[in-house]
C-alpha positions in Angstrom: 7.4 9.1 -3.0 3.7 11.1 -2.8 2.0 9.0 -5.5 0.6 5.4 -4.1 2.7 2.2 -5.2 0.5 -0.4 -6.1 2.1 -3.9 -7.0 0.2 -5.9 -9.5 1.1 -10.1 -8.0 -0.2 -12.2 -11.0 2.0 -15.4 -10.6 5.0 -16.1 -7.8 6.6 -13.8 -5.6 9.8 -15.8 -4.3 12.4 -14.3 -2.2 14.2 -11.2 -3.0 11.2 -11.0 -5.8 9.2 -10.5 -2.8 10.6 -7.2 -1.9 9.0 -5.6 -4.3 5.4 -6.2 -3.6 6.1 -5.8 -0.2 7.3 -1.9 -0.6 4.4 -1.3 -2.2 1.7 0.6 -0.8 -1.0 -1.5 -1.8 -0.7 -5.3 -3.2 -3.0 -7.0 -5.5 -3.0 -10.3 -6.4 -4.8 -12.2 -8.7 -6.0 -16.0 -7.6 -2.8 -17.7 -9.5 -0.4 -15.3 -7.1 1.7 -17.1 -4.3 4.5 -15.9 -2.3 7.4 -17.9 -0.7 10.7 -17.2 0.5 14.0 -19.6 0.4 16.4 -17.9 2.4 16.8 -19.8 5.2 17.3 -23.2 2.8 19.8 -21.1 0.6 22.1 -20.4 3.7 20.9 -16.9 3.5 19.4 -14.3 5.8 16.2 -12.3 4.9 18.0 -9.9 2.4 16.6 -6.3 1.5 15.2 -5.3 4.5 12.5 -8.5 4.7 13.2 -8.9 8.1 11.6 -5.2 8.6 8.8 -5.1 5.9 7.0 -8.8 6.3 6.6 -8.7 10.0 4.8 -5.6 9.8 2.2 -6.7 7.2 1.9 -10.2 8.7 3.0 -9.9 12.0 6.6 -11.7 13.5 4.9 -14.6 14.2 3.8 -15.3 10.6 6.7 -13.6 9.2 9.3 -15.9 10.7 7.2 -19.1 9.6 7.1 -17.7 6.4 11.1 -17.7 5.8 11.8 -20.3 7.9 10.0 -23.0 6.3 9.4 -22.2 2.6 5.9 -22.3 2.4 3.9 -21.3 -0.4 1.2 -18.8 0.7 -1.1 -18.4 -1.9 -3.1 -15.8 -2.8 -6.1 -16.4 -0.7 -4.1 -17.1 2.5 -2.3 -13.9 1.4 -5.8 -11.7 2.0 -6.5 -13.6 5.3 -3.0 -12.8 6.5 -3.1 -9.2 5.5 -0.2 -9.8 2.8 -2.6 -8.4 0.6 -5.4 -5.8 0.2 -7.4 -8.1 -2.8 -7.6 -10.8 -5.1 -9.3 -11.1 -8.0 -9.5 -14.0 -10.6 -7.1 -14.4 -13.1 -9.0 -13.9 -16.4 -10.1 -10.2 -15.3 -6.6 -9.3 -13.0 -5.4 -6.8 -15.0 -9.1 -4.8 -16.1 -9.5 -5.3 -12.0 -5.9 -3.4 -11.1 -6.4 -1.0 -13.6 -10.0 0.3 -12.4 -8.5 0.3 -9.5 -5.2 2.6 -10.2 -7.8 4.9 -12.3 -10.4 5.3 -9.3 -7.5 6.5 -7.0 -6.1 8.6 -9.5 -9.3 10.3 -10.9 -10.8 10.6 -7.9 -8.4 10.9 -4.6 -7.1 14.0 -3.9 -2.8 13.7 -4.9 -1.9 16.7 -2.0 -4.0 14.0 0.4 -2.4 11.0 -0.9 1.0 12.2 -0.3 0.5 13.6 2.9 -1.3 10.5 4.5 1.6 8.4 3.0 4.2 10.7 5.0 1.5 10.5 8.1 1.4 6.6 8.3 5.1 6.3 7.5 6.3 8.7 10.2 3.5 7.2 12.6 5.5 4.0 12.6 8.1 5.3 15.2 5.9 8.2 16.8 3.9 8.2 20.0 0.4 8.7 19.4 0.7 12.4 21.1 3.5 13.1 17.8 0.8 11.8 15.4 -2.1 13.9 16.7 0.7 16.6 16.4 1.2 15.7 13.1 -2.4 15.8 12.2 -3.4 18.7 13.7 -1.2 20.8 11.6 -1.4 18.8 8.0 -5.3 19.2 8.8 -4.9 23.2 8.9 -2.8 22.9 5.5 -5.1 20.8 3.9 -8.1 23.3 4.4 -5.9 25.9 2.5 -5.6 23.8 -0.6 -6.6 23.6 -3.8 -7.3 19.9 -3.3 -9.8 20.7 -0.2 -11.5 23.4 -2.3 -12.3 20.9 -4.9 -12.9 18.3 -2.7 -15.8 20.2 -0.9 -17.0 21.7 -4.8 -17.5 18.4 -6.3 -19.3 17.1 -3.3 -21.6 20.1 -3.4 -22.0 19.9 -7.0 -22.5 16.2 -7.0 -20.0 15.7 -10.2 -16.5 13.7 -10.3 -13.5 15.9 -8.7 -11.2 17.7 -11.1 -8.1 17.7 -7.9 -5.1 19.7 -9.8 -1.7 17.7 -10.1 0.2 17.4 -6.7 -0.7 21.0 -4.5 0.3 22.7 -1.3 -2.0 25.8 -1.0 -4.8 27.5 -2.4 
């Protein structure tokens, strides 16, 4: 998917309820948010890929203390630990994740979104040589956009961009 995924945590993230969150491109949680996992205790494994997504946001280490012991992690332990990008209090959670969806999509180019998305996903398994590759020909795409022509207008003009919906060339 191009567009960013942003998961909203505003209470408890427990087990498969995790997975969510954890797919998404982004996570913010507000100060009541915790996360915990009970598979181990259930006589489960870590179901729905778990076993691949929390290791690389926490680290193995942290991951495998995580769903071994059942630990709540809550939402400030979450930022330390990189679970998550912010927290914000309770009372103003939802006015907080909002500004935040609007500033990315009023004012982050869409073509640029979906292409660093692809970049970071595919980066995962390359050698750095393949993502220099990779960048060195999205880089001579993206100055033959729509999105770059705006993106260098608005700057000039010192307004808020206008980007077009989702673009490939000029």
């Amino acid at each position: 998917m191009g567009k960013p995924v942003i998961a909203a945590i505003n209470s408890a993230a427990a087990g498969g309820g995790m997975i969510p969150a954890l797919c998404a491109d982004v996570r913010l949680a507000s100060d009541a948010a915790f996360f915990t996992t009970a598979f181990a205790q259930r006589g489960v494994i870590a179901e729905n890929a778990m076993a691949w997504l929390l290791p690389r946001l926490v680290g193995p280490s942290r991951a495998l203390e995580m769903m071994m012991s059942r630990r709540r992690v809550d939402a400030r332990e979450a930022l330390d630990i990189g679970l998550v990008n912010q927290v914000f209090p309770q009372q103003c959670f939802r006015t907080e994740v909002q500004a935040y969806a609007a500033r990315i999509a009023t004012r982050v180019s869409p073509r640029s979104l979906a292409v660093i998305k692809r970049q970071v996903w595919k980066g995962v398994s390359q050698t750095y040589a393949e993502s220099l590759a990779t960048a060195d020909e999205e880089i001579v795409k993206a100055a033959e956009s729509r999105d770059f022509v705006e993106g260098v207008a608005h700057l000039i003009e010192k307004r808020e961009p206008d980007f077009p919906d989702l673009d490939t060339a000029p």
